[in-house]
C-alpha positions as CSV (number, residue, x, y, z in Angstrom):
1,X,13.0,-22.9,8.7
2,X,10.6,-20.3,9.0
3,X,12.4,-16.7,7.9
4,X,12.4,-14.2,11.4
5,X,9.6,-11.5,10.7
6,X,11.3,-8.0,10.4
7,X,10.4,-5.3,12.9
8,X,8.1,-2.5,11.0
9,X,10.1,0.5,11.3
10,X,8.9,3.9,12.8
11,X,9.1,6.7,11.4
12,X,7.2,8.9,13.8
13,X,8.5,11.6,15.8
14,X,7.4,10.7,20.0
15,X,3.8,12.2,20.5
16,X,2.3,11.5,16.8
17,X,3.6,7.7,17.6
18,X,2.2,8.3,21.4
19,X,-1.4,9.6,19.4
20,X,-0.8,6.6,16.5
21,X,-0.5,3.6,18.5
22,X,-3.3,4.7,21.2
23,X,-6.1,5.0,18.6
24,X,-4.6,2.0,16.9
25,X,-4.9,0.0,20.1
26,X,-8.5,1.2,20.9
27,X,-9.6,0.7,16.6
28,X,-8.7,-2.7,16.6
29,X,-9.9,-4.0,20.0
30,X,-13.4,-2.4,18.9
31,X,-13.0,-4.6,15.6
32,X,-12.2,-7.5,17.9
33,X,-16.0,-6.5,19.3
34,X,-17.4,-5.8,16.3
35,X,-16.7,-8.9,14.2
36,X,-17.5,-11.7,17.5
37,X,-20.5,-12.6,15.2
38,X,-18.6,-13.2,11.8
39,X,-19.2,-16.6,11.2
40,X,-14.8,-16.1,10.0
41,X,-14.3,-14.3,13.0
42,X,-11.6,-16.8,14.2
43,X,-9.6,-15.7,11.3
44,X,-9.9,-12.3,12.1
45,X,-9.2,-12.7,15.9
46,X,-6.0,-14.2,15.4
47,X,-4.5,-11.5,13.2
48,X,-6.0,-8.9,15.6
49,X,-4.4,-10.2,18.7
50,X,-1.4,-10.4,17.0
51,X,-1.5,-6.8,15.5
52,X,-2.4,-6.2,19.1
53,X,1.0,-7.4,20.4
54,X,2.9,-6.1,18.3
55,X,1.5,-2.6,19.0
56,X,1.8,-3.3,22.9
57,X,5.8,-4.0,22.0
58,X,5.7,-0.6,21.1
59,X,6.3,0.8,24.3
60,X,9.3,3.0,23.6
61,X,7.1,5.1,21.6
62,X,3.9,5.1,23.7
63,X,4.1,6.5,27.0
64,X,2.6,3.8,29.5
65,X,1.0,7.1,31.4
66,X,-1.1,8.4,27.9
67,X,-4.1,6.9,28.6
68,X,-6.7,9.0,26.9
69,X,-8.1,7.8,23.5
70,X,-6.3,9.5,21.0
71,X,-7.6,10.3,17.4
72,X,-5.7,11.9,15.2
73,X,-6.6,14.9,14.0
74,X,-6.1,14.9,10.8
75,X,-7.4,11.7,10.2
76,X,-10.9,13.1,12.1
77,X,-12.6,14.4,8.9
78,X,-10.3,12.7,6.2
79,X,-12.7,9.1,5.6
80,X,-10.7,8.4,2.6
81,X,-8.0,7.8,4.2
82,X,-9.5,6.8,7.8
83,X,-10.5,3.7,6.1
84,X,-7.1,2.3,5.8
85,X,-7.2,1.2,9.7
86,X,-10.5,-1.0,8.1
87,X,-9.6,-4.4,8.3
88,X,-12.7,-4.7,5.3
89,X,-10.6,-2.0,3.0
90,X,-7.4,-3.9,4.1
91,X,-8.5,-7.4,3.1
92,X,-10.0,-5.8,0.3
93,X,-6.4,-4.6,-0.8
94,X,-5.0,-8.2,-0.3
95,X,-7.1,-9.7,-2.3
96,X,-6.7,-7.5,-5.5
97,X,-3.2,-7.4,-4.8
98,X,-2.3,-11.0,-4.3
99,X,-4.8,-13.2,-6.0
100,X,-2.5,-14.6,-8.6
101,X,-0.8,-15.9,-5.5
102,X,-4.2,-17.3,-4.2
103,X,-5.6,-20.4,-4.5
104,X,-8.4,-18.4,-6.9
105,X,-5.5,-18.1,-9.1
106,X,-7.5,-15.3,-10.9
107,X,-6.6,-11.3,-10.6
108,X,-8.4,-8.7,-12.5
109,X,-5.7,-6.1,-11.2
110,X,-2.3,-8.3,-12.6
111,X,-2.2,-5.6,-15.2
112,X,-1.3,-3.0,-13.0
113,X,1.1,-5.1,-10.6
114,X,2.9,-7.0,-13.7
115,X,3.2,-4.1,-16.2
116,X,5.1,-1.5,-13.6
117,X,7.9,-4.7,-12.7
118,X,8.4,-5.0,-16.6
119,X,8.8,-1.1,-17.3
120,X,11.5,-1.3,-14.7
121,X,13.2,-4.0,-15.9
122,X,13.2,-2.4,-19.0
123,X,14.8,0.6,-18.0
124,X,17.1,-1.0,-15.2
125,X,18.7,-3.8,-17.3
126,X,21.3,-5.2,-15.0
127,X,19.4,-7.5,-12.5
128,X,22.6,-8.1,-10.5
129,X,22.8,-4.1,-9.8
130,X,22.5,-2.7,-6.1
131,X,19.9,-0.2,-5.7
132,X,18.0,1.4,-2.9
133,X,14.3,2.3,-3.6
134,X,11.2,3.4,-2.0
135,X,7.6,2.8,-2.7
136,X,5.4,5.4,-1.0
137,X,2.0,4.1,0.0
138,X,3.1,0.8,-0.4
139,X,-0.1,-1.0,1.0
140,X,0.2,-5.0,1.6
141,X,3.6,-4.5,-0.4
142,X,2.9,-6.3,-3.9
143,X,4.7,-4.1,-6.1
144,X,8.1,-5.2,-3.6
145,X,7.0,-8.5,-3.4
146,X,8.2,-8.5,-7.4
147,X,11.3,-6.0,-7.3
148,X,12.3,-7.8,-4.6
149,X,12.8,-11.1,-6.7
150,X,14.1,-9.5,-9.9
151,X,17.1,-7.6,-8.2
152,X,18.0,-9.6,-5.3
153,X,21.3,-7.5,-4.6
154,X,19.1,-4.4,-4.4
155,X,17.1,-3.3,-1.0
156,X,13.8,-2.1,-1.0
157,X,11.7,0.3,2.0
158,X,8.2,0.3,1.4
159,X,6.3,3.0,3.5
160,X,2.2,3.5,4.6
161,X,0.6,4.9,7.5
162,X,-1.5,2.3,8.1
163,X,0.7,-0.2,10.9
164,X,-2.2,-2.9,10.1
165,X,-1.7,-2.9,6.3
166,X,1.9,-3.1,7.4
167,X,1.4,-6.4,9.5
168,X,-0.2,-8.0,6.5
169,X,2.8,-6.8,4.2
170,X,5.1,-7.7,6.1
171,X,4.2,-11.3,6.7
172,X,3.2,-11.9,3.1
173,X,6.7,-10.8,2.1
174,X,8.6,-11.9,4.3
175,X,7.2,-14.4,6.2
176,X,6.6,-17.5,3.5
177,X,4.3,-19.2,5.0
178,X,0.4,-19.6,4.2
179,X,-2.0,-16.7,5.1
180,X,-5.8,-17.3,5.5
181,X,-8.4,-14.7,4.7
182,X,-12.1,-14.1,4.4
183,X,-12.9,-13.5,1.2
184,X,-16.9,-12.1,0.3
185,X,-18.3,-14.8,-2.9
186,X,-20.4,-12.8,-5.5
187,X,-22.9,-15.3,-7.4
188,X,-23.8,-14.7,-10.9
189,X,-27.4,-14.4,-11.7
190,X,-28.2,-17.6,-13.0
191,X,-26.3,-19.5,-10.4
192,X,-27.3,-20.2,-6.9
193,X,-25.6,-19.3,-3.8
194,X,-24.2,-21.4,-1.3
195,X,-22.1,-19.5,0.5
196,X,-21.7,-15.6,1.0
197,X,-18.0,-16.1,2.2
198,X,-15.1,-18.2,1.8
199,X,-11.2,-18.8,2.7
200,X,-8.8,-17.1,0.2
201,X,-5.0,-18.4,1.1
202,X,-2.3,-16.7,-0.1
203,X,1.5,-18.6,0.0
204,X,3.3,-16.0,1.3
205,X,7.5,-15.0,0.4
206,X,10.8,-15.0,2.0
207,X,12.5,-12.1,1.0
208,X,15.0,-10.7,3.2
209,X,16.1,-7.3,1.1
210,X,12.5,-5.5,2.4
211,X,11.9,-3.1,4.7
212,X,8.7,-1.9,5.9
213,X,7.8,1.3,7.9
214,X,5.0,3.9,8.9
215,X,5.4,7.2,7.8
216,X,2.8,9.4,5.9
217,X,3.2,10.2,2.1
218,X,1.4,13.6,3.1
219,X,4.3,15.3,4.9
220,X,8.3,15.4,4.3
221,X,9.3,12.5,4.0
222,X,11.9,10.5,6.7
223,X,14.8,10.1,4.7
224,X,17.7,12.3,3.3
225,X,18.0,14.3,-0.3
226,X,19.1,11.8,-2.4
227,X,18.5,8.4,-0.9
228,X,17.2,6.1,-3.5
229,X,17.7,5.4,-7.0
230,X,14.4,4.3,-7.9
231,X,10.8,5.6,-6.0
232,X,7.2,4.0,-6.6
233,X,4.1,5.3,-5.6
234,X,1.6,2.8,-7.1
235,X,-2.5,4.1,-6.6
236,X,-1.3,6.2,-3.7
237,X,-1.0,10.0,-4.6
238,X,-4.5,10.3,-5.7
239,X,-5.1,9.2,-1.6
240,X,-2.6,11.9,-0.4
241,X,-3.9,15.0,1.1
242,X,-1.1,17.0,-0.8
243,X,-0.5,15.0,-3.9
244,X,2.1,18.1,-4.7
245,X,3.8,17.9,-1.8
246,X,4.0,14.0,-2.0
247,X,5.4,14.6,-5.5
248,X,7.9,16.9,-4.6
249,X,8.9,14.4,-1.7
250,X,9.7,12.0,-4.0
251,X,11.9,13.8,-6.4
252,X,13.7,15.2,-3.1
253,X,14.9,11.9,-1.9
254,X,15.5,10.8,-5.3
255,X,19.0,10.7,-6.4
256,X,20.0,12.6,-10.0
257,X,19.2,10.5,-12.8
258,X,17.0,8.1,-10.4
259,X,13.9,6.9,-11.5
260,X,10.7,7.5,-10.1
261,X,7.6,5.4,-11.8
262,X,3.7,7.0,-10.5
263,X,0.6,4.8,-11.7
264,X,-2.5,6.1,-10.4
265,X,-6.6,6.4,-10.9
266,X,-7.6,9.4,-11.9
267,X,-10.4,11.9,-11.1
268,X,-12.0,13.4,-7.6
269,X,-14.8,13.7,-5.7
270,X,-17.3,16.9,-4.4
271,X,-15.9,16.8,-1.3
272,X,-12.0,17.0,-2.2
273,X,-10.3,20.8,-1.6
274,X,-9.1,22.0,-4.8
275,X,-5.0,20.9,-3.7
276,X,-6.2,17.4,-3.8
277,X,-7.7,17.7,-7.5
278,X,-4.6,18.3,-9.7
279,X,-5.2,15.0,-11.0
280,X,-8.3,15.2,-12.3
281,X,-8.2,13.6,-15.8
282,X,-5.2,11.9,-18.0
283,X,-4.9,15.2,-19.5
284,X,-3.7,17.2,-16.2
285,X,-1.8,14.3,-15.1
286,X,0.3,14.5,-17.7
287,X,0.8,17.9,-18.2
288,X,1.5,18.5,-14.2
289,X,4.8,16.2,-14.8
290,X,5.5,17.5,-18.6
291,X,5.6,20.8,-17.3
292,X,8.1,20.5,-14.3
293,X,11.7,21.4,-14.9
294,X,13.5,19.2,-12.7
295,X,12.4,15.9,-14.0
296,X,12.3,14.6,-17.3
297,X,9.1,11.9,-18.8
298,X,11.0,8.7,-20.5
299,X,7.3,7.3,-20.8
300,X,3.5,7.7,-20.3
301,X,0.7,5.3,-21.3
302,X,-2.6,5.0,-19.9
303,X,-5.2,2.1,-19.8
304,X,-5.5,-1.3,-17.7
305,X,-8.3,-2.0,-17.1
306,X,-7.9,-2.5,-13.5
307,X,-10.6,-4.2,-11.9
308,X,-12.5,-4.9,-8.7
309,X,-15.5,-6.2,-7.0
310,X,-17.1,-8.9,-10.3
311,X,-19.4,-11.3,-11.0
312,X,-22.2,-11.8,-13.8
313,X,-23.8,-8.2,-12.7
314,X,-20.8,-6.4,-11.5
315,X,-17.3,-5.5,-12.6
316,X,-16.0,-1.8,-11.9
317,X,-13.5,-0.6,-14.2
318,X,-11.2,1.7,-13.9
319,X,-8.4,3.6,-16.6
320,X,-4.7,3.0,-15.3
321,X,-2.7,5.8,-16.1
322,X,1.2,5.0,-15.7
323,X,4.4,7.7,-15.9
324,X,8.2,7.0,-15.8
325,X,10.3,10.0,-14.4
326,X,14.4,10.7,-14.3
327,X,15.4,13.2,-12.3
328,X,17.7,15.8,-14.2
């Protein structure tokens, strides 16, 4: 029997969920436009409708009168993070996330999603223990799709803003049963190509101690000091538009002598004000956590590679660097 999908929670106060789920509505039936000549467009018209639904179910937190198309402001100049209601940058996520699941049973990321379920095991021994954790900018959810299995009498919330990266999350966790996805085929040189696309499926989980909401890893977070005992926040500070404040979130609503694990890529672009910089290198990474006295470093490593985007011409690397934190 097929497990019953869990509702993706809210955390949205009334008029940014009123602003969030009119421009979500309008985004996605403009990708349902925009994609009618994908030769996969099927594909992508069945999850849209769905996403669609869902979002019209919403309606006791988007009043049936706000009719003008909202955008949100601070999403208006922000394209870094803008492109997480993408369904190109979502897929895109999926697929580096979840292709040792795949029938490609290939990943040029596992190092980044097997190593951070292995330091925690390490440092939280008893499998049978009951915890409560948090990752923040959980994305399609791998890095719960793995906790979840290895403590089983723990419960795990896995936040993102992005109520479309949720939908995919929440059926690959929770749902077990087979997802379809277009995937983009990269020849190598000396070989020709057939096809430019082709199906990726993913066997999807049924794990019933997740929960999945929206909230934004940029402002205080919805949930009291002191709520979990261990916090993730896998490649999702550098994306914040207060890294600081995201920080200083998680230690908040971290219990004392919880855990809190960051792995992130490093650096910044021109166009980044100076608050989202402070990770700029492994060096100032570091040091920003050394240097805090409410937490204390257990361990730090750096490395990977994690990869995306390959084939005979192409591979972009990039330097993992990981950090384990207790909270004095």
């Amino acid at each position: 029997m097929t497990p019953k999908i869990k509702t993706i929670e809210v955390y949205l106060d009334e008029k940014e969920a009123r602003d969030y789920f009119s421009y979500l509505k309008n985004a996605i039936s403009q990708a349902i436009k925009d994609s009618k000549n994908l030769p996969f467009h099927s594909i992508l018209n069945e999850y849209f409708l769905d996403i669609l639904t869902m979002v019209s179910n919403k309606q006791d937190v988007i009043n049936s009168n706000y009719e003008r198309i909202a955008c949100l402001p601070k999403y208006q100049n922000d394209n870094k993070t803008k492109k997480y209601f993408d369904w190109v940058e979502i897929f895109r996520l999926i697929k580096f996330q979840y292709c040792r699941y795949s029938n490609r049973l290939v990943s040029y990321t596992e190092s980044t999603y097997s190593s951070i379920p292995l330091l925690i095991t390490k440092l939280i021994k008893d499998r049978e223990i009951k915890i409560k954790a948090l990752d923040m900018g959980c994305g399609p959810g791998r890095i719960m799709t793995e906790l979840s299995d290895l403590y089983q009498n723990s419960f795990f919330y896995g936040i993102d803003y992005s109520f479309p990266v949720l939908y995919f999350a929440n059926r690959i966790v929770t749902e077990g049963s087979i997802l379809e996805f277009p995937d983009r085929i990269l020849s190598d040189f000396d070989e020709p190509q057939k096809n430019d696309y082709a199906s990726m499926t993913i066997k999807g989980f049924s794990r019933n101690n997740v929960q999945f909401g929206i909230a934004d890893i940029s402002e205080k977070l919805p949930f009291d000091d002191n709520s979990f005992d261990l916090v993730t926040a896998t490649n999702s500070l550098n994306l914040s538009r207060d890294p600081d404040l995201s920080f200083n979130e998680a230690v908040r609503v971290t219990k004392k002598s919880g855990l809190i694990v960051v792995a992130d890529l490093l650096g910044w672009k021109m166009d980044r004000e100076p608050k989202r910089r402070i990770f700029a290198d492994g060096a100032s990474f570091y040091s920003y956590f050394k240097k805090r006295k409410d937490i204390e470093v257990i361990e730090y490593f750096y490395g990977g590679p994690y990869c995306e985007e390959y084939n005979g011409e192409r591979m972009d690397v990039f330097v993992q660097h990981t950090i384990c934190i207790r909270k004095k």
